[in-house]
C-alpha positions as CSV (number, residue, x, y, z in Angstrom):
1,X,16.4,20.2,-10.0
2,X,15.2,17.9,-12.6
3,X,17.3,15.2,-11.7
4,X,15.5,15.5,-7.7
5,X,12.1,15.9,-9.0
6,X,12.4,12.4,-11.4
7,X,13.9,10.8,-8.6
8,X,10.9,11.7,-6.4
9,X,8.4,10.7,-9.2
10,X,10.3,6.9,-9.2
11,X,9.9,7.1,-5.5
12,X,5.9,7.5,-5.8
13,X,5.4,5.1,-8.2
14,X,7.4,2.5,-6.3
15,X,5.5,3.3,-3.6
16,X,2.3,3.1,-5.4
17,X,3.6,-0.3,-6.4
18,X,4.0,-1.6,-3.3
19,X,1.0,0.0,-2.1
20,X,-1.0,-2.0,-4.8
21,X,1.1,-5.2,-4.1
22,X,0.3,-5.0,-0.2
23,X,-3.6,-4.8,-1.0
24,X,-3.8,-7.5,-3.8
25,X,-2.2,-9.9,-0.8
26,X,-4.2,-8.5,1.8
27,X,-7.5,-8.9,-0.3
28,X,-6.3,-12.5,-1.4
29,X,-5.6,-13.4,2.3
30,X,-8.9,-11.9,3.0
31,X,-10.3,-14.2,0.8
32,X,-9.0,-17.3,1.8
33,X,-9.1,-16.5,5.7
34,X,-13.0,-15.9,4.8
35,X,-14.1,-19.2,2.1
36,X,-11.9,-21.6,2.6
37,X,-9.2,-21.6,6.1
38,X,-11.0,-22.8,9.3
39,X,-10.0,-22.8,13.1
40,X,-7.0,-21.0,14.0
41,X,-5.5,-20.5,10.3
42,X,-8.7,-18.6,9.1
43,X,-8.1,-16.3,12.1
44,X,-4.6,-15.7,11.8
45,X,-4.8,-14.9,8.2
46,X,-7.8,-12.3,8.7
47,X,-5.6,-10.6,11.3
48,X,-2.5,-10.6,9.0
49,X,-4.7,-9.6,5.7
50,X,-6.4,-6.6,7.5
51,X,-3.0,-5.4,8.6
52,X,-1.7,-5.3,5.1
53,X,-4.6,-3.7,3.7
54,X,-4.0,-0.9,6.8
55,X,-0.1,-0.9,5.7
56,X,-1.4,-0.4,2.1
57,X,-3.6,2.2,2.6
58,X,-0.8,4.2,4.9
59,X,1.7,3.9,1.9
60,X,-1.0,5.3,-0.7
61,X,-1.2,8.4,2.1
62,X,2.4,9.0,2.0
63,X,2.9,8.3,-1.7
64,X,-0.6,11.1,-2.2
65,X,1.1,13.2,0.3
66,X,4.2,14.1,-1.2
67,X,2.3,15.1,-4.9
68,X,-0.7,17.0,-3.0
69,X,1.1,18.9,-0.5
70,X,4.6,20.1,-2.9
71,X,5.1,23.5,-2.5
72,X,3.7,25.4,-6.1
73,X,7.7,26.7,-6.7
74,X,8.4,22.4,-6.9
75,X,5.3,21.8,-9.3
């Protein structure tokens, strides 16, 4: 049982990881698409930051999801 429970915790803080990683692109993208890109570029990278902030925000859910929702007999 302990063995499961520390091999779920790795699993949230990976994805937690990730989650931050995704955002920290996303924002720089955001950034960039916003100051300094113009025409076409700017656009594209906009489109491409906002969808990893979205994919960011979806693996935080599931990451938060598996701690808030564990049955009290697995706490």
């Amino acid at each position: 049982m302990a063995a499961n429970q520390a091999s779920q915790a790795a699993t949230r803080r990976r994805r937690q990881l990730w989650a931050g990683v995704l955002a920290l692109v996303g924002l720089v993208l955001l950034i960039i698409g916003l100051t300094v890109a113009d025409g076409v570029a700017a656009w594209v990278e906009v489109v491409v930051a906002i969808l990893l902030l979205v994919t960011s925000y979806i693996v935080q859910h599931l990451a938060r999801r598996e701690t808030v929702y564990q049955s009290d007999d697995r706490r």
